[in-house]
C-alpha positions in Angstrom: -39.5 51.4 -13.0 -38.5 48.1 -13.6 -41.4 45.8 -14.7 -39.8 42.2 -14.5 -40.0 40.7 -10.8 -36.3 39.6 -9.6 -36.1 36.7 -7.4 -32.6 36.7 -6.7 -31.8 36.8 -2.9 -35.7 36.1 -2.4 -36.7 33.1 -0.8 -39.8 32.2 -2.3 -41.7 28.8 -2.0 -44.8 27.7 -3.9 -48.4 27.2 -2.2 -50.0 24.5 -3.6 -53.9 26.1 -4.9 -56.7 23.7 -5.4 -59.8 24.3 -7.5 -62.8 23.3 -6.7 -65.6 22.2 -8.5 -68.1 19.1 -9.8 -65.9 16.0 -10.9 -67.9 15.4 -14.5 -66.3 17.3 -17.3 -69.1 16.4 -20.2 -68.6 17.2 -24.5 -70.9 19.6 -25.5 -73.4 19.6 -28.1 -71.8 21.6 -30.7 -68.6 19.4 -29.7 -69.9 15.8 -30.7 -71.2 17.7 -34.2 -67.8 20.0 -35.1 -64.3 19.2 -35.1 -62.4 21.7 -32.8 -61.1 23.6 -36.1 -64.3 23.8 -37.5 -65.9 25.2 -33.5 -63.1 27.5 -34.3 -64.0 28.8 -37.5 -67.7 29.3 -36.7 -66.8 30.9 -33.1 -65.4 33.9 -35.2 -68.9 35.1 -36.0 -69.4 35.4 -31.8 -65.9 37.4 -32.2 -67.0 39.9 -34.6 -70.5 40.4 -32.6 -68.1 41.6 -30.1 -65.8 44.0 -32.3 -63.1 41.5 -32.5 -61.4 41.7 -36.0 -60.4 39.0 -38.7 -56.6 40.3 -37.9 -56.8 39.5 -33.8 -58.7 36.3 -34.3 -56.3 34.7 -36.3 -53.6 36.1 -34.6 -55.0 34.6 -31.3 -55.6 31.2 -32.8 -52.2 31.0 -35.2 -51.3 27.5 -35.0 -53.6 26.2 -32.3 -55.5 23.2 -33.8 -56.2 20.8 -31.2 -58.2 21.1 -28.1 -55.5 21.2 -24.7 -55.9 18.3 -23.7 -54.5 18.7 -19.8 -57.2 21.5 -19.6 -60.0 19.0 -20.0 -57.9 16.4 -17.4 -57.9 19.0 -14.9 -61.6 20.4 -15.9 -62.5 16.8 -14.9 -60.1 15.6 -12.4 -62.2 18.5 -9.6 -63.0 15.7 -7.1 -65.4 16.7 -4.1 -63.6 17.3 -0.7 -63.9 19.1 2.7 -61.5 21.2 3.6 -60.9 22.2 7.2 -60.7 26.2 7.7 -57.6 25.5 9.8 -56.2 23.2 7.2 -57.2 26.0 4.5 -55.8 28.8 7.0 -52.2 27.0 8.0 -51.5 26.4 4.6 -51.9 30.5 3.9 -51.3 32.3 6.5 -47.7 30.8 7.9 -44.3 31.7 8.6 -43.4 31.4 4.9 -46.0 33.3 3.6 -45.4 36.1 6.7 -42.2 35.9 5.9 -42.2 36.4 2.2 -44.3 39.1 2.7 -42.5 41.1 4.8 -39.6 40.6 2.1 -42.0 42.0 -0.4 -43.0 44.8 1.5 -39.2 46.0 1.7 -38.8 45.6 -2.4 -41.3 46.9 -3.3 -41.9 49.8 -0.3 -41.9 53.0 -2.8 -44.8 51.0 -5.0 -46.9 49.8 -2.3 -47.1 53.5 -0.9 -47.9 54.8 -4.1 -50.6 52.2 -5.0 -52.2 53.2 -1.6 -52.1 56.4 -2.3 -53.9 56.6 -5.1 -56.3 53.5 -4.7 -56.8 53.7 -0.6 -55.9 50.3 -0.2 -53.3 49.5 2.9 -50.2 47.9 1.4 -50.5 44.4 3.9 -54.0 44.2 2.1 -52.5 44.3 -1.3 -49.4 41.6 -0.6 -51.5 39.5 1.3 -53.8 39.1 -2.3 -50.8 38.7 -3.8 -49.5 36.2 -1.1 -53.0 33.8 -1.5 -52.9 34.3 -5.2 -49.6 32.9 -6.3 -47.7 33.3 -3.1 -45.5 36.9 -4.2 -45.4 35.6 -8.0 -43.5 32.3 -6.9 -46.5 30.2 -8.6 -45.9 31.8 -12.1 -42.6 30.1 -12.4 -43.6 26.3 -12.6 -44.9 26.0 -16.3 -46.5 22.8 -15.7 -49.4 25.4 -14.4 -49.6 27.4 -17.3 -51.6 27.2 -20.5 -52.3 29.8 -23.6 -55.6 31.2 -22.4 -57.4 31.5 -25.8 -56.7 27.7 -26.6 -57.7 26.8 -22.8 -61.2 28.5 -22.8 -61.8 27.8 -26.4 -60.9 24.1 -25.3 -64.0 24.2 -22.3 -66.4 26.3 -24.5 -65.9 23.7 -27.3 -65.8 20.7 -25.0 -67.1 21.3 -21.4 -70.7 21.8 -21.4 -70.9 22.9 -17.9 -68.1 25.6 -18.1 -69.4 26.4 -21.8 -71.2 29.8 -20.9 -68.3 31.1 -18.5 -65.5 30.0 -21.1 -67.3 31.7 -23.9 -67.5 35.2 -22.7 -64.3 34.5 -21.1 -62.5 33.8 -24.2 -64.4 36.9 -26.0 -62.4 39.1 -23.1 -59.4 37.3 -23.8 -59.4 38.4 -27.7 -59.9 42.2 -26.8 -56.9 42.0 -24.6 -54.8 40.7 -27.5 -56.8 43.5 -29.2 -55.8 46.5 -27.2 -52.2 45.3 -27.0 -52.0 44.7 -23.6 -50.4 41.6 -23.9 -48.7 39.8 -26.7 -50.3 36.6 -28.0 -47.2 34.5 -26.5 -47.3 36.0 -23.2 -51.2 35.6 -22.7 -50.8 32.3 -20.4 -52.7 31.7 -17.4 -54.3 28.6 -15.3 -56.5 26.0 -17.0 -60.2 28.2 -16.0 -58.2 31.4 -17.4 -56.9 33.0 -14.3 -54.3 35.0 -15.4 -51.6 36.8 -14.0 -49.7 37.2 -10.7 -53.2 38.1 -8.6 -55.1 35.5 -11.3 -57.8 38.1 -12.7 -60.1 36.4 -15.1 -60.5 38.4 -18.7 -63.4 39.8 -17.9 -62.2 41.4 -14.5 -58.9 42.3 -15.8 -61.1 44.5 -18.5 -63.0 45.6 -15.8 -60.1 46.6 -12.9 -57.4 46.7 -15.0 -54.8 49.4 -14.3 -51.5 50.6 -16.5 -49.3 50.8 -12.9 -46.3 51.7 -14.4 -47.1 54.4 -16.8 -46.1 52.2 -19.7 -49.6 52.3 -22.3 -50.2 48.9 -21.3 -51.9 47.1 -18.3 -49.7 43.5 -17.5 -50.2 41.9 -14.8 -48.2 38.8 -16.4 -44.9 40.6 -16.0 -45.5 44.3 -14.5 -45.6 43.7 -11.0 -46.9 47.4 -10.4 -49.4 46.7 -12.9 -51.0 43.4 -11.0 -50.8 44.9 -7.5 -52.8 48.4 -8.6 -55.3 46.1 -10.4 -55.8 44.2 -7.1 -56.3 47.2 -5.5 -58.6 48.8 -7.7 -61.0 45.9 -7.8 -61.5 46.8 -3.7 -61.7 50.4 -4.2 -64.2 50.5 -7.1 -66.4 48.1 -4.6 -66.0 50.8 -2.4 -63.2 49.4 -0.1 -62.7 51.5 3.5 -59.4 52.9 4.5 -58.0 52.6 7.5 -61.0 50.2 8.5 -60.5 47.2 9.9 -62.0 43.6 8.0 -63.3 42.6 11.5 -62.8 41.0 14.8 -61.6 37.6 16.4 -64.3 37.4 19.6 -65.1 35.1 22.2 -68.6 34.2 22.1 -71.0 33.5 25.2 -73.2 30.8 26.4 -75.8 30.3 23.9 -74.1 33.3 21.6 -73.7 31.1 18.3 -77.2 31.0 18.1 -76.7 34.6 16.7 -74.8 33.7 13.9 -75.5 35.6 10.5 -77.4 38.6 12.6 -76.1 42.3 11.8 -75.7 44.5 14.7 -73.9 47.5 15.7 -70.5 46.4 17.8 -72.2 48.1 20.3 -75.0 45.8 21.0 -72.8 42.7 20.0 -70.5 44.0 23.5 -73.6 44.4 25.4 -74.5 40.4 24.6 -71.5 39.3 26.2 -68.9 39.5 23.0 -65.3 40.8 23.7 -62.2 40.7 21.7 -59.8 38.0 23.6 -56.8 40.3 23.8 -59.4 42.6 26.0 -58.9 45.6 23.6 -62.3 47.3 22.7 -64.3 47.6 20.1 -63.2 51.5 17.6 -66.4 53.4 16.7 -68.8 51.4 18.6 -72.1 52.1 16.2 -70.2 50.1 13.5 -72.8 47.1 11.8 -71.1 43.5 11.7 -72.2 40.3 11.2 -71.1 37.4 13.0 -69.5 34.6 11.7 -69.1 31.1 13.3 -66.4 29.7 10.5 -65.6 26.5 12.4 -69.0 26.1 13.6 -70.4 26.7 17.1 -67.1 25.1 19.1 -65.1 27.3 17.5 -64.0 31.1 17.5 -66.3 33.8 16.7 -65.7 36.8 14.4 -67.8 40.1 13.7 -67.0 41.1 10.5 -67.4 44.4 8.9 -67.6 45.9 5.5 -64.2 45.0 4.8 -64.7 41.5 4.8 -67.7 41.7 2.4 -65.4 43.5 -0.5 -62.8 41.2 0.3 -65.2 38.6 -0.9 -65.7 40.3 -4.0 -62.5 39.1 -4.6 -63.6 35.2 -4.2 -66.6 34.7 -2.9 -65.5 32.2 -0.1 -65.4 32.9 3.9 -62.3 31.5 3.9 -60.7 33.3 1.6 -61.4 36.3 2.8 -60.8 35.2 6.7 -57.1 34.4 5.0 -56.2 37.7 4.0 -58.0 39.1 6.2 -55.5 37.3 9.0 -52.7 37.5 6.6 -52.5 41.5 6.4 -52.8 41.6 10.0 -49.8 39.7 10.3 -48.0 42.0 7.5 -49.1 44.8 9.3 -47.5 43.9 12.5 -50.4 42.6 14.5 -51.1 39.8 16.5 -52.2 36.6 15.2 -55.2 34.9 16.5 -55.4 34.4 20.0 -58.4 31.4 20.1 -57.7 28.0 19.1 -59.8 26.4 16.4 -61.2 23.0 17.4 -58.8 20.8 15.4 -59.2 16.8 16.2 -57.3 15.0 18.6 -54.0 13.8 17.4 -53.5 16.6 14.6 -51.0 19.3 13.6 -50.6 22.5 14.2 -49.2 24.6 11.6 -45.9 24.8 13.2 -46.0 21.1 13.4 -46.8 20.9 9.6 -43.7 22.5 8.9 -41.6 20.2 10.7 -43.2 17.0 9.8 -42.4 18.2 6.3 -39.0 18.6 6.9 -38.3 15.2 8.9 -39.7 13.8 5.7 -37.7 15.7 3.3 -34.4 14.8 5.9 -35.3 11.5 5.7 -36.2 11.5 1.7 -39.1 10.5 1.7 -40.2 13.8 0.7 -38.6 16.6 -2.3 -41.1 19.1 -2.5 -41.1 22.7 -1.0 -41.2 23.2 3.5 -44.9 25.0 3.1 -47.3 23.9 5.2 -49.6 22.6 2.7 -49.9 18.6 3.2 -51.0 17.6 -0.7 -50.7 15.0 -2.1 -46.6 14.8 -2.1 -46.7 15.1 1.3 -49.3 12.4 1.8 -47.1 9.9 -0.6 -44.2 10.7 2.0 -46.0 9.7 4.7 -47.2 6.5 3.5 -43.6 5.4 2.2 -42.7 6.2 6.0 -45.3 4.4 7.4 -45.0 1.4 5.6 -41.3 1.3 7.0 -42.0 1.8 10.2 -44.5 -1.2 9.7 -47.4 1.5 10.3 -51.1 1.2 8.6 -49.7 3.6 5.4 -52.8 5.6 5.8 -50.7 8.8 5.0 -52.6 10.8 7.5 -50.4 13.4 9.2 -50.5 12.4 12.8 -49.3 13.2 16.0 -48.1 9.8 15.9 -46.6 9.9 12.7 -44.7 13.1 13.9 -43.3 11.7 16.7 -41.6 8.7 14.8 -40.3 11.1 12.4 -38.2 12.8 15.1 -36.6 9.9 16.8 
């Protein structure tokens, strides 16, 4: 089988992923007192504690001597923001990343089937992971993204007092995956926390789900896409993932109904309170528990969400992350899409709109980066060079207005 992913003919484009997390990035301790070679040196004691031999270590750290320094820029640059769940949502769940998908799902048919075969897990679950992790394997390609894992955590253990604990047991993982030969030293990259891979396991999940796909003695989810797709799957099904169950439902609420958010009830008693699905389908197997969820808050949609959900959060443990693929595989699978709107502010895009005021911008160069929905900061920059010619405030917010002088 072949274990290298071939873009050729495949359209993909890159989602832009933002990490969240406090802005301060401080030294630690042990930091201000060693140089990073000697925090090296004495780190090797914590190694062997773990089984980790003289051999691996200094195959791991051959040549690294210096902390990575863009690690600790973006360990510090993590600025505090709000996100909107439809903001979050149109920049995941699109017509590129539907798309895509459905492009994926015709490549790689024969390995989806046999990954739900053995792991239970449908196959628009699986790609939609994949999708939201680094849209189909498309995000591995830019190296800018990419560090050497060992010299990245060692970097925030040594120097990041907050992220000292997590990079510590993280980098420990890391050196029994060079160990066991699952990887070689030059291929171990990843982001700059140590996600790794094309569906961006940690070290210790990846020791934890891992799963040799492809039959080869090794489990690489750098390179083998069967590899990375059957670990994705195996993390559900070990946390006891449901086949052929659905993540949940879209629902219009009643009067007064949000004031039930976060209660469990059968879907039962939630139809008897005046909740209905808005395509007027009914509820399967009626004495099924859910909780409801108000995402956007009370003026927006409602959604009951099963035991499905819950594992998909297991995943990342973020509502909106698991909403996304939730949504996503639905769409992969040939369902509808959500029928309610969410309560966006007046004067803003939809998602369809996003694309096109990307792509006035790019006709008009003001903007060169990829037609996907997600308005970053390139997109912003583009606006505000716009705006300034058109003799507008340059506040690079993407308006209604703003997309209306794009297309004249």
């Amino acid at each position: 089988m072949n274990r290298v992913i071939k873009f050729s003919g495949i359209v993909l484009l890159v989602c832009c992923f933002v990490l969240t997390g406090q802005a301060e990035t401080s030294i630690a301790a042990s930091g201000e007192q060693q140089s990073f070679k000697e925090w090296l040196d004495s780190f090797y004691s914590v190694a062997a504690e773990n089984g980790i031999t003289r051999a691996t270590y200094d195959r791991a750290f051959a040549g690294v001597t210096t902390p990575d320094e863009k690690v600790l820029e973006k360990a510090a640059y993590q600025p505090e923001f709000t996100t909107e769940i439809w903001d979050y949502l149109d920049a995941r769940v699109n017509p590129v990343s539907i798309i895509n998908g459905r492009i994926m799902a015709g490549v790689y048919k024969k390995l989806l089937h046999e990954v739900e075969d053995r792991f239970g897990v449908e196959s628009s679950v699986v790609l939609a992971i994949w999708s939201m992790e680094t849209s189909y394997g498309a995000a591995l390609l830019r190296s800018s993204r990419l560090h050497y894992v060992p010299r990245a955590l060692a970097t925030l253990a040594y120097a990041d007092k907050r992220r000292q604990k997590f990079a510590r047991s993280q980098l420990v993982a890391t050196l029994e995956i060079i160990q066991a030969g699952d990887v070689t030293r030059e291929q171990l990259t990843g982001s700059w926390a140590g996600a790794m891979g094309h569906t961006q396991f940690i070290p210790t999940s990846f020791l934890a789900y891992g799963v040799d796909m492809d039959g080869d003695g090794r489990r690489d989810i750098w390179h083998s896409i069967p590899d990375a797709l059957a670990t994705a799957a195996n993390l559900l099904h070990t946390n006891k993932w449901r086949t052929g169950k659905s993540w949940g439902y879209e629902v219009t609420v009643p009067a007064n109904g949000a004031g039930l958010k976060g209660q469990i009830k059968t879907l039962a008693q939630w139809q008897k309170l005046g909740f209905r699905r808005p395509t007027g389908a009914g509820f399967p197997e009626m004495e099924e528990k859910a909780e409801l969820k108000m995402i956007a808050g009370e003026k927006g949609p409602g959604f009951l969400m099963l035991r499905n959900f819950f594992i998909l959060k297991r995943y990342n443990n973020s509502d909106f992350y698991a909403l996304a693929v939730g949504l996503l595989s639905d769409r992969l699978a040939g369902k509808n899409r959500m029928v309610q709107p969410w309560p966006r502010p007046a004067g803003s895009l939809s998602v369809d709109e996003k694309f096109e005021l990307q792509e006035l911008l790019k006709e008009k160069g003001f903007y060169s980066g990829g037609i996907d929905g997600h308005l970053g900061s390139n997109t912003k920059k583009g606006i505000k060079a716009f705006q300034r010619g058109q003799g507008m405030a340059p506040d690079g917010k993407p308006t209604q207005e703003v997309l209306k002088a794009l297309r004249l």
